[in-house]
C-alpha positions in Angstrom: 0.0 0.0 0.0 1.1 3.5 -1.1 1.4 6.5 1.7 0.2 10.5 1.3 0.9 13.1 3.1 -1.7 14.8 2.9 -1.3 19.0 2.7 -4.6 20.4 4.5 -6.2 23.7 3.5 -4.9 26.6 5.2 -8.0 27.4 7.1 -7.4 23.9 9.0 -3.9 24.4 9.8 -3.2 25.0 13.9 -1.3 28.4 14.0 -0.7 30.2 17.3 -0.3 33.3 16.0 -1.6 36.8 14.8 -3.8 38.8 11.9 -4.3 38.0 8.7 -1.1 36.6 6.4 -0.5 34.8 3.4 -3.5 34.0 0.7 -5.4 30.8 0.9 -4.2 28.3 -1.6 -7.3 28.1 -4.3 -7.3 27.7 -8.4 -8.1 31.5 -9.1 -8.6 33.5 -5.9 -11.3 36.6 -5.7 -9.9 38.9 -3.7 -11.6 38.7 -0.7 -10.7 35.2 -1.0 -6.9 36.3 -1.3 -7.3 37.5 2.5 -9.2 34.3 3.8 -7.7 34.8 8.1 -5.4 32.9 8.9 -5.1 34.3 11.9 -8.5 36.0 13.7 -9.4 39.6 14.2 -13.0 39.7 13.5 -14.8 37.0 12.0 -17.7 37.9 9.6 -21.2 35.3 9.3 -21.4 32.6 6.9 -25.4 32.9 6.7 -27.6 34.4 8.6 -27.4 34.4 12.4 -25.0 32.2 12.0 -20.7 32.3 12.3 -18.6 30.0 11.2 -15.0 30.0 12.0 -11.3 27.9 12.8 -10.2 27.6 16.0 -7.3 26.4 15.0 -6.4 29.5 13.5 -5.6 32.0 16.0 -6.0 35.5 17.1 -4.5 38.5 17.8 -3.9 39.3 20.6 -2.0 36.4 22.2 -3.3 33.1 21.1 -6.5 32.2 23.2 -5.9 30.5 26.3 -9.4 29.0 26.4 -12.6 29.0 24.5 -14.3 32.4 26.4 -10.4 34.0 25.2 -10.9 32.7 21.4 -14.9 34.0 21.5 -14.1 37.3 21.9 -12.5 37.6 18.5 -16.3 37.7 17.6 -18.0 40.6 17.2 -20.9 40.9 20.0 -18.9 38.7 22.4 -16.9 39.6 25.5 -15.8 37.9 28.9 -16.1 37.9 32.6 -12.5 38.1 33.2 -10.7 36.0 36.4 -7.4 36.9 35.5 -5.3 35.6 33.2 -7.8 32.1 32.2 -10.9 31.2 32.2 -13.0 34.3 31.9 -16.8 33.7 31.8 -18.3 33.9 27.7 -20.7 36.9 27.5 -23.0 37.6 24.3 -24.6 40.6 24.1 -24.4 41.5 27.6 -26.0 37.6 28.4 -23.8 34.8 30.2 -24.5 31.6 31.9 -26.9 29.2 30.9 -28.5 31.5 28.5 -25.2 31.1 25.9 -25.0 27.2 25.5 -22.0 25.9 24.8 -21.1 22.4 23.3 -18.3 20.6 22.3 -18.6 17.9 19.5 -21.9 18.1 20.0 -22.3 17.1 23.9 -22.8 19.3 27.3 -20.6 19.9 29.9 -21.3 22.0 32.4 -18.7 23.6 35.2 -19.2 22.6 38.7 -18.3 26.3 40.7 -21.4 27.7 42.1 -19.3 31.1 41.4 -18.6 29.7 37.4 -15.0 30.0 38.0 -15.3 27.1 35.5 -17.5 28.1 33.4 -17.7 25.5 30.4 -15.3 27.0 28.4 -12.8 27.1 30.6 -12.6 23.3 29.4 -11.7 24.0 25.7 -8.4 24.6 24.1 -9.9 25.9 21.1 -6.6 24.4 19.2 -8.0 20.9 19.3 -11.2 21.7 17.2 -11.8 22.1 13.4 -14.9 24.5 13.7 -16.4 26.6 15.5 -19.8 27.5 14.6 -21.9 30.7 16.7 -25.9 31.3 16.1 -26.6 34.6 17.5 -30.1 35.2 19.4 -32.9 31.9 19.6 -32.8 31.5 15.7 -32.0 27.7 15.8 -33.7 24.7 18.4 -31.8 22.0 17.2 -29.2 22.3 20.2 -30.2 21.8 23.4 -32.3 23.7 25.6 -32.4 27.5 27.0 -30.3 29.2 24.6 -32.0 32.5 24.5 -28.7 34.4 23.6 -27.3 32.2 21.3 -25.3 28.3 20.6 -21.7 28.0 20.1 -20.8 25.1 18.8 -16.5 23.6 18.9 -16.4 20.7 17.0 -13.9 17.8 15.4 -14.8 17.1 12.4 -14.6 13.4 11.1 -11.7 12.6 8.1 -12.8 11.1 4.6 -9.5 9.4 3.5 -9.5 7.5 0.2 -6.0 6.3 0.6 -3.4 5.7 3.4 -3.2 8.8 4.9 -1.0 11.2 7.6 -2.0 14.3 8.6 -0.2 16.4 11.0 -0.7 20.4 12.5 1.3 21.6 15.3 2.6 24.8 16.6 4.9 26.1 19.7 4.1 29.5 20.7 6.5 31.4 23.4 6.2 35.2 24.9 6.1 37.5 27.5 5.3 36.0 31.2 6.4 33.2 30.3 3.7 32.4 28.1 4.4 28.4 26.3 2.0 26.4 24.4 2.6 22.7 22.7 -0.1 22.0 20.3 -0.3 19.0 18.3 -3.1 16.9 16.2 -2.1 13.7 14.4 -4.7 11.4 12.3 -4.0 8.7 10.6 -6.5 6.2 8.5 -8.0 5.1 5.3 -10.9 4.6 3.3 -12.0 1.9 6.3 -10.5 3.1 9.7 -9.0 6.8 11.2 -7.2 7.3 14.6 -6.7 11.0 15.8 -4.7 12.0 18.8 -5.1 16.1 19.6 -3.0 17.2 22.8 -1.6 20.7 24.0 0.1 21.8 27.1 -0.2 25.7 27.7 0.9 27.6 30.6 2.1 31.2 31.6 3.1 33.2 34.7 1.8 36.0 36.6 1.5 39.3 34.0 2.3 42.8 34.3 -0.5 45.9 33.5 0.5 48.7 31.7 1.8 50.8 35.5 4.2 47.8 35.6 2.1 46.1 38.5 2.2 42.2 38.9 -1.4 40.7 38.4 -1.9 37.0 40.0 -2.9 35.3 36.9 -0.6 32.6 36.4 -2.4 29.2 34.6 -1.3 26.2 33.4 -3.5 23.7 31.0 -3.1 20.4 29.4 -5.9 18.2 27.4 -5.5 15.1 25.3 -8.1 13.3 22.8 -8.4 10.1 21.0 -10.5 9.7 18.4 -11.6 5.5 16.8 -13.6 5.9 13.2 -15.0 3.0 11.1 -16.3 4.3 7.7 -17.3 0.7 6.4 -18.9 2.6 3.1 -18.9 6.5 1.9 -21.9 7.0 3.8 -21.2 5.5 7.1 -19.3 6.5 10.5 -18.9 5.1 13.9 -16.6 7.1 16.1 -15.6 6.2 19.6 -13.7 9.1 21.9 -12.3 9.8 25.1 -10.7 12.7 26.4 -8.7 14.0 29.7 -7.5 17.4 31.1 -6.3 19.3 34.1 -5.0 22.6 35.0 -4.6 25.3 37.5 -5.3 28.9 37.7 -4.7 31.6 40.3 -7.0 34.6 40.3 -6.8 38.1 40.8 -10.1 38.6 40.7 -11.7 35.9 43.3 -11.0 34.7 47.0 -9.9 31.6 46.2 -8.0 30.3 43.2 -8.4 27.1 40.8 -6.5 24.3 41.9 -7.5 21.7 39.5 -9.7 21.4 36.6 -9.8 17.9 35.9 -12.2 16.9 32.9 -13.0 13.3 31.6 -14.9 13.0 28.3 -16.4 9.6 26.5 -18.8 9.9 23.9 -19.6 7.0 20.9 -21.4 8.5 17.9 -23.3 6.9 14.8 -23.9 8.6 11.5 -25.7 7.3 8.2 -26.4 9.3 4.9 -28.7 9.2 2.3 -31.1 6.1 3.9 -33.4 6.7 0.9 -34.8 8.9 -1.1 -36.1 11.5 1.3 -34.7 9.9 4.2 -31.0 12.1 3.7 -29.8 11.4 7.1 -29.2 9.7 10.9 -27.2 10.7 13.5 -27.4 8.9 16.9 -24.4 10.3 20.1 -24.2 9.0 23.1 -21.7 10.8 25.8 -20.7 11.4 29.5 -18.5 14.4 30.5 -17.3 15.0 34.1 -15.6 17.9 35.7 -13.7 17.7 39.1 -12.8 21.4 40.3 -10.9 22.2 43.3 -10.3 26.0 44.6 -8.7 26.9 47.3 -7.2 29.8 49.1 -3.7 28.8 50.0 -2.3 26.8 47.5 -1.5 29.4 44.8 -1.1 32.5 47.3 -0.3 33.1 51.0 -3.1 32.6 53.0 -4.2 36.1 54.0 -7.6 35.9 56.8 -7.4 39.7 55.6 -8.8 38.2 52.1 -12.4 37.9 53.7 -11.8 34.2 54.8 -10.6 33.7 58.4 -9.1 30.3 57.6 -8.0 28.1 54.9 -10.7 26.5 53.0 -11.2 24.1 50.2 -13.9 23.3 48.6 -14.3 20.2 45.5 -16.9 20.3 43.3 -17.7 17.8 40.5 -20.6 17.6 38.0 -21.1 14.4 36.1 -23.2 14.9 32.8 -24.6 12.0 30.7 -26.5 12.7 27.5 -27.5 11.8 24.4 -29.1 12.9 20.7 -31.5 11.3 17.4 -31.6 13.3 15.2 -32.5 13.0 11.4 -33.0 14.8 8.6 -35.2 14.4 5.2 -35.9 16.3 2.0 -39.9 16.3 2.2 -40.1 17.8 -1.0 -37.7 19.7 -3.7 -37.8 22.9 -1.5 -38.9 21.4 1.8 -36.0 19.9 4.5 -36.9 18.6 8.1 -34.7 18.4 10.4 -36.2 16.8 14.0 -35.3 14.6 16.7 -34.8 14.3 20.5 -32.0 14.8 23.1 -31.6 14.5 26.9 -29.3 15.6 29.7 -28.6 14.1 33.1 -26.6 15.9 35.2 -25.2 15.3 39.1 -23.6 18.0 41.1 -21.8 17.0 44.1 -19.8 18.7 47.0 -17.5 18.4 49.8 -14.9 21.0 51.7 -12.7 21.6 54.6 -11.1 24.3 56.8 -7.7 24.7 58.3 -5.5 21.5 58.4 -8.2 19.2 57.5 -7.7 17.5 54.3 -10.5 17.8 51.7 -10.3 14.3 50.4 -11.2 12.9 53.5 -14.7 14.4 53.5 -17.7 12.7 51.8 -19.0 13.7 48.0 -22.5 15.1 48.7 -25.0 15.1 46.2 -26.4 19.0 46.5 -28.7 18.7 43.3 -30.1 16.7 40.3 -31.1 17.9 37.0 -32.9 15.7 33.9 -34.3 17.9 30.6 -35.8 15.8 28.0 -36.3 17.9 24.8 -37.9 17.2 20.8 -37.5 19.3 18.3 -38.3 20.6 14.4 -37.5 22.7 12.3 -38.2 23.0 8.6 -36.9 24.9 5.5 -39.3 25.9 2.9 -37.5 27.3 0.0 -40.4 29.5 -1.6 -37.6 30.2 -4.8 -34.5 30.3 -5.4 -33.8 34.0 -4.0 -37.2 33.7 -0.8 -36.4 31.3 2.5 -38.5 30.2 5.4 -37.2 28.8 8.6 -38.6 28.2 11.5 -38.7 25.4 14.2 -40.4 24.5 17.5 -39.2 22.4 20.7 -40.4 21.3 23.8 -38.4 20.1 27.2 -39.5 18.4 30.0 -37.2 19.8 33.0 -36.4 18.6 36.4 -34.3 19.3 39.4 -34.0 17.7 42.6 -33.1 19.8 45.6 -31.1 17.3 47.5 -29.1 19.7 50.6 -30.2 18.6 53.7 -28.9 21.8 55.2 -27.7 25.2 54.0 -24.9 27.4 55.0 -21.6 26.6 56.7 -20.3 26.3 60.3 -22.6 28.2 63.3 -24.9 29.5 60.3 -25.4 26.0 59.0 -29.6 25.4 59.1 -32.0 22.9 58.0 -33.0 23.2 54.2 -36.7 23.6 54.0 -36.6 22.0 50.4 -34.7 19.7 51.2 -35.2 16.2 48.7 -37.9 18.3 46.8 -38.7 18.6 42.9 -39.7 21.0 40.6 -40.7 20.3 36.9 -40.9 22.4 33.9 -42.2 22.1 30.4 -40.4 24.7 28.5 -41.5 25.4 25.0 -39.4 27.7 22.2 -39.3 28.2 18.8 -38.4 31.2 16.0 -39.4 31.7 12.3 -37.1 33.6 10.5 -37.5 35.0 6.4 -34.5 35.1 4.2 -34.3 37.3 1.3 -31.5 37.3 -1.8 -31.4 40.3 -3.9 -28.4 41.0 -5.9 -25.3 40.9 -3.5 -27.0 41.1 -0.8 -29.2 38.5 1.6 -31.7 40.2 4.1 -33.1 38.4 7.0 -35.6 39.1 9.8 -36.4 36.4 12.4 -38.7 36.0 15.7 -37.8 33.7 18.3 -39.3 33.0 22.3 -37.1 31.0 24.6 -38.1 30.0 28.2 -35.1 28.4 29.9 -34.9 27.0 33.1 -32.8 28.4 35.5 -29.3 26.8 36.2 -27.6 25.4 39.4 -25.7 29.0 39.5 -29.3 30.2 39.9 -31.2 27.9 41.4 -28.6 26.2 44.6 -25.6 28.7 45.0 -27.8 32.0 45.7 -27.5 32.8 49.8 -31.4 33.6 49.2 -34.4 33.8 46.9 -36.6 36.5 46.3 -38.0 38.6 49.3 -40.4 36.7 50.8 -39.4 33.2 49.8 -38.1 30.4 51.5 -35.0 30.4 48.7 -34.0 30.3 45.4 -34.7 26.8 44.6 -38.2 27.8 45.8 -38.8 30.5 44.1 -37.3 32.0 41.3 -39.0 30.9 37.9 -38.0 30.4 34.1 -37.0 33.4 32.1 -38.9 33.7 29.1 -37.4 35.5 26.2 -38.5 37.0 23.0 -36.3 38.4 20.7 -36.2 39.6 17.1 -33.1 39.6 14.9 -33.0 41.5 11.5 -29.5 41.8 9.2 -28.1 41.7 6.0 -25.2 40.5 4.5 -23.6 42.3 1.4 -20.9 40.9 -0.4 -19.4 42.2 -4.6 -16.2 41.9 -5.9 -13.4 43.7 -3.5 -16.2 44.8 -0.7 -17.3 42.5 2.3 -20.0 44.3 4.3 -22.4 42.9 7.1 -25.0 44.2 10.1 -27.2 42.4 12.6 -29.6 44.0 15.1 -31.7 42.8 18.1 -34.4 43.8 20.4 -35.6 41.4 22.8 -38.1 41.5 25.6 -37.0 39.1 28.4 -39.8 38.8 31.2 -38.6 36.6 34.6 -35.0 37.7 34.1 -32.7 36.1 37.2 -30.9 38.8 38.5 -28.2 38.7 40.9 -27.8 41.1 43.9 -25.0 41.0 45.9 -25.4 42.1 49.7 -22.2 43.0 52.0 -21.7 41.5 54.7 -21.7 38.1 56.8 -18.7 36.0 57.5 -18.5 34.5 53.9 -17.9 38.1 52.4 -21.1 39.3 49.9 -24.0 37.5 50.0 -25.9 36.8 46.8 -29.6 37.0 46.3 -31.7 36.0 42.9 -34.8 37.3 41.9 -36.8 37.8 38.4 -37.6 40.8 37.3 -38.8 42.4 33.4 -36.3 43.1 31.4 -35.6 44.9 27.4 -32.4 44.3 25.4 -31.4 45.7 22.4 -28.1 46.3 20.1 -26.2 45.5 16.7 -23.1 44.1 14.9 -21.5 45.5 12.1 -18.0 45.1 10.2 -16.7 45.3 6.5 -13.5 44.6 4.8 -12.5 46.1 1.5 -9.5 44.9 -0.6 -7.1 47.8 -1.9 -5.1 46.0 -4.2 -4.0 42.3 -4.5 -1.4 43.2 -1.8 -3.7 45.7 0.9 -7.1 44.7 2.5 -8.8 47.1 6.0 -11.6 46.0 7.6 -13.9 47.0 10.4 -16.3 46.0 13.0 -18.2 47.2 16.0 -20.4 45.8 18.8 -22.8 47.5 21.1 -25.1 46.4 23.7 -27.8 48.2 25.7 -30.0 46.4 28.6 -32.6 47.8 31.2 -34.0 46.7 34.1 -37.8 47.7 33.9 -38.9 46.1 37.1 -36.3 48.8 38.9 -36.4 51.6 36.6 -32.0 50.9 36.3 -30.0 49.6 33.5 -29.2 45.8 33.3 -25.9 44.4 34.6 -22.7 43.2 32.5 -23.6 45.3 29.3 -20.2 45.7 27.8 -20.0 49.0 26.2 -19.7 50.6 22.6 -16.8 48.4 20.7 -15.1 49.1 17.6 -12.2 47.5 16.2 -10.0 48.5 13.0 -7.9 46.3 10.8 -5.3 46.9 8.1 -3.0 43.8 6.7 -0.3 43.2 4.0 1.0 40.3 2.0 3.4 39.6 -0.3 5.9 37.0 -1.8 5.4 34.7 1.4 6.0 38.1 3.5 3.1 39.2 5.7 2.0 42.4 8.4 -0.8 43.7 9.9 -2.3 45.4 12.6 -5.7 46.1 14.6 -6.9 49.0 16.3 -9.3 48.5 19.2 -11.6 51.2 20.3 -13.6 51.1 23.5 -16.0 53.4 24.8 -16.6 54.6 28.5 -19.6 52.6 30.1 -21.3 54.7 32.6 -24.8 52.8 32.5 -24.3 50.4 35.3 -26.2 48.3 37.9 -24.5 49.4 41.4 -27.0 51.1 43.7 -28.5 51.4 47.0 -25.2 50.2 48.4 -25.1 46.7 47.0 -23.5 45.5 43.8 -25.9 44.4 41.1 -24.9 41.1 38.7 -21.4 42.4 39.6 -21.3 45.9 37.9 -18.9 47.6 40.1 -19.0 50.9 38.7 -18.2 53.0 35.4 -15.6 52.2 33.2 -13.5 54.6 31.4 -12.6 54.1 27.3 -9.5 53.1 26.2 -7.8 52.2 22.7 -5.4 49.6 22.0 -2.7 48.7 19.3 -1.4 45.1 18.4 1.0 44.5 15.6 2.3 41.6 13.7 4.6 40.3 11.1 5.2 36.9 9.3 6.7 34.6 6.9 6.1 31.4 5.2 8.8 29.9 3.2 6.2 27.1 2.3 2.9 25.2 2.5 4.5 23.6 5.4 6.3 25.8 7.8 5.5 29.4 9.0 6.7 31.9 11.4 4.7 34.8 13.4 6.1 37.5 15.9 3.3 39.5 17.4 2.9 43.0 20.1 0.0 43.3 21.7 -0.9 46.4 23.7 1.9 48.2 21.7 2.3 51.3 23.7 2.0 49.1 26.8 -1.3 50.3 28.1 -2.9 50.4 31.8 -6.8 49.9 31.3 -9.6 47.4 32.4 -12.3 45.8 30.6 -16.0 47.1 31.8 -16.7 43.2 32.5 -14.2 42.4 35.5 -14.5 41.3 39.0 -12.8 43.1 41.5 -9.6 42.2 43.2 -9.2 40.7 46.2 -7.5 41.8 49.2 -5.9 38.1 49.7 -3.1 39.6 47.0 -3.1 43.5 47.9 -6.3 44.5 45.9 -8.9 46.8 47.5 -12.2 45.0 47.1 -13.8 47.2 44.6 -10.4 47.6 42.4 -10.7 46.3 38.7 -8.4 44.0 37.5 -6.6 45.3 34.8 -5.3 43.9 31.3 -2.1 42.9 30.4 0.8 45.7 29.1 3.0 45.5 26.1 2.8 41.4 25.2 5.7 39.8 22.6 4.5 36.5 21.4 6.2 34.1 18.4 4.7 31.2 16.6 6.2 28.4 14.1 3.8 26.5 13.2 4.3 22.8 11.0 1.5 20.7 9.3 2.0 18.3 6.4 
């Protein structure tokens, strides 16, 4: 048997590095296909609502450290920072539960009742081929809840004809002591595949731009296997398993990240083209589990000055088992259905200690247990060639188990009056959205209503419910959300254009308030309230010459709390960014300009802090070059600035720093200065 070495497109190849460089090999380029990114500033939509990028390419600035890091490349997202890992994904001013987040198709939830691992804090966004983002509830084929939108990191399966070796990998090294591995090997045939991805990623404590140290230092590691049979052209059966650890020490929490363990199995089954109309099957079966440790000592000196009078640890872990039908059929020449069903199972479990007392010698306790069963449509009814209409419907069946037998810690522990109770939801959603081609341009306009059950953040980890109630588990009820979504898409010869707007009524919004006092620090307290959103996306990119392209983009968000009269926590503020790049003979340059506004709509008041808006945020602007050079379709080489003029500003979405590492409690965390970074990247 003869071997290939296979050369993969450029947009597959794993590059830790910065802005756009060298044109995508194709038979006679257009010129915005010239530019195709190889590395991420902005990423435009493939359709409508919908955003389809690389992971494996990266962005500037410094390669992503975790999937939140690599999301905010996109237009309309931004992040809950921690520090220097494992920010909290925020889309349009929504988080949590209401942005769902899947990896090759399955759940996996974090385990923190403070989501300091949230679920991307899981991905290495180097180990995945796509990454695909609906904005807003335009799709229901994904699971349930997602009133702000599904983001989707996924492998995608090999079709070899022949023997066949395919390698990417990448080492990237810079400032505090930033070093990433990456590799992804597969190997197979026409019958059989095997693919190994691992990466090891780690960097120290940075510096802001006054030249201050900033706890932040992380390190991550993941590996995956991958087992394909593709008996025929039409057939795949795919067993995987994946592990993963890490650390992270935070400036902006009381207690730091001392393990992030996360074990993944899933087995899936795909047939095409069954019949006729039958076009497809696809049947996945998975369990993911997360083990997450913080504590307040490991990666700092204890300090009882940090609002904790002792050393404490607590483990959390959160085993999720799942699983997805789903088929799809060509009902007539314009008509396609997609439907199926999916389910979650998910366990949350808990156990801590103070002072000397090791953790591990405490009992797991089971604190909740949630079970969604869903079904869902949705159909595309092409009324011509140039008129669409999509819409879909789904139904869940939610349930969570309240299984504390007490609340609290210590002297303030109490008896939980819910204690073993249930509560069950049936949640419906669904959109319809209309599509329109006209000559260069596609227009769309969509209406979607989402009610989502509230999460463990909401319903367990609150200190109370609303006023009046027993507790949150009690009390607080679904958020309903209805949202519409209009935007066009505009694309002819050198010009690349794009807009998307919103506004969205959400009624039984779960807000957070946050109370001083008590021995524990701030305590929390959820309630619903009424709620409006609204905002837009826009971003073009124009192509000079065969050798210059500029491009732009620009986010906003606006939210209001109607129940209060106040604006809506976590709205990042007025965005823009600004791109210019050049290419030639192998030799590449570029550089973005970021632009952010001052927020001074906030959510502090009467004392308390308010879904952790700590106060206005001034504007700042920010420079990141970047130069390159690829001698071949098999090597290249990147050196990247960020934060050129080195900087000292804060994002509006921060937590405040602790006073365990010097921080007043109400001081933002601020963003790294002047960052050097280079990449050499390899993939045959």
């Amino acid at each position: 048997m003869s071997t290939t070495l296979c050369l993969r497109p450029k947009t597959g190849v794993v590059v830790l590095a910065c802005v756009f460089s060298v044109p995508a090999f194709s038979a006679q380029p257009t010129p915005i296909q010239q530019f195709d990114a190889l590395v991420i500033k902005g990423v435009s939509p493939s359709a409508a609502t919908q955003i389809m990028t690389h992971p494996k390419q990266p962005r500037q600035p410094l390669p992503a450290s975790d999937g939140s890091d690599y999301l905010s490349t996109i237009p309309g997202f931004n992040a809950i920072r921690n520090g220097g890992a494992n920010s909290d994904p925020v889309l349009r001013g929504m988080f949590g539960s209401r942005l769902a987040i899947l990896t090759n198709g399955t759940y996996m939830p974090g385990a923190c009742p403070s989501r300091m691992d949230s679920p991307t804090s899981y991905i290495s966004p180097q180990n995945f081929d796509e990454l695909v983002v609906v904005k807003g509830p335009q799709t229901v084929l994904w699971g349930p809840g997602a009133s702000a939108g599904i983001v989707r990191f996924d492998r995608n399966a090999p079709q070899f004809t022949e023997n066949t070796v395919i390698f990417d990998g990448a080492l990237t090294a810079g400032s505090w002591g930033r070093n990433d591995q990456s590799a992804d090997v597969t190997v197979g045939n026409s019958l059989y595949y095997a693919r190994i991805t691992a990466n090891h990623a780690r960097a120290n404590d940075y510096k802001d731009g006054d030249g201050n140290k900033v706890p932040s230092k992380w390190k991550k590691w993941n590996s995956d296997v991958a087992l394909g049979l593709t008996p025929n052209e039409t057939s795949l059966v795919e067993l995987s398993a994946g592990v993963g650890d890490g650390h992270a020490r935070y400036a902006g929490r009381g207690m730091d990240g001392t393990k992030f363990r996360r074990e993944s199995v899933a087995l899936r089954y795909e047939q095409e083209k069954l019949s006729d109309r039958w076009q497809s099957l696809r049947v996945q079966l998975y369990h993911n589990y997360a083990d997450h440790v913080m504590d307040n000592f490991t990666l700092r000196n204890f300090n009882p000055a940090g609002g904790m009078a002792m050393p404490m640890v607590s483990n959390v872990d959160r085993a999720t088992w799942g699983g997805r039908v789903a088929g799809q059929w060509q009902l007539g020449a314009a008509v396609t259905l997609d439907a199926g069903v999916d389910y979650q199972n998910s366990r949350h479990r808990v156990r801590r200690s103070m002072g000397a007392m090791p953790y591990k010698d405490e009992p797991r306790v089971k604190d909740a247990h949630f079970t969604n069963t869903g079904v869902f449509a949705e159909m595309q009814w092409a009324m011509s060639e140039q008129q669409r209409w999509i819409g879909g419907l789904r139904f869940d069946r939610a349930t969570v188990q309240d299984t504390r037998a007490n609340t609290g810690m210590g002297n303030m522990l109490k008896p939980n009056p819910t204690h073993d109770k249930k509560r069950h939801e049936t949640l419906p959603s669904g959109f319809f959205r209309y599509e329109q081609d006209l000559e260069h341009t596609t227009l769309y306009a969509g209406v979607g209503h989402v009610q989502r059950m509230p999460d463990y953040w909401e319903l367990i980890s609150p200190n109370m419910g609303p006023a009046g109630s027993v507790n949150a588990f009690e009390a607080i009820q679904p958020e309903k959300t209805t949202q519409l979504d209009i935007g066009l898409n505009y694309q002819k010869e050198n010009l690349s254009a794009w807009a998307s707007a919103y506004v969205g009524q959400i009624n039984d919004y779960i807000l957070f308030d946050y109370l001083s006092g008590g021995m524990m620090g701030m305590r929390s307290q959820a309630r619903n309230i009424q709620a409006r959103i609204m905002g837009a996306e826009m971003g073009a990119d124009y192509v000079l010459s065969p050798n210059w392209k500029v491009g732009a983009n620009a986010a906003y968000a606006w939210g209001k709390n109607r129940s209060d009269g106040r604006a809506l926590p976590q709205m990042p503020p007025l965005e823009a960014r600004f791109n210019v790049d050049y290419e030639r003979h192998g030799w590449s340059a570029g550089a973005v300009w970021r632009v952010v506004a001052k927020q001074t709509r906030y959510a502090r008041y009467q004392g308390n802090v308010v879904g952790k808006d700590f106060g206005a945020s001034a504007g700042f602007s920010t420079l990141a070059l970047h130069a390159g050079y690829q001698p071949n379709k098999t090597v290249r080489f990147t050196l990247g600035v960020d934060n050129v003029f080195d900087k000292a500003y804060a994002e509006h979405l921060n937590l405040a720093g602790n006073a365990g590492f010097g921080y007043a409690g109400t001081t933002i965390v601020k963003d790294p200065g002047r960052t050097v970074w280079a990449t050499v990247n390899v993939n045959f």
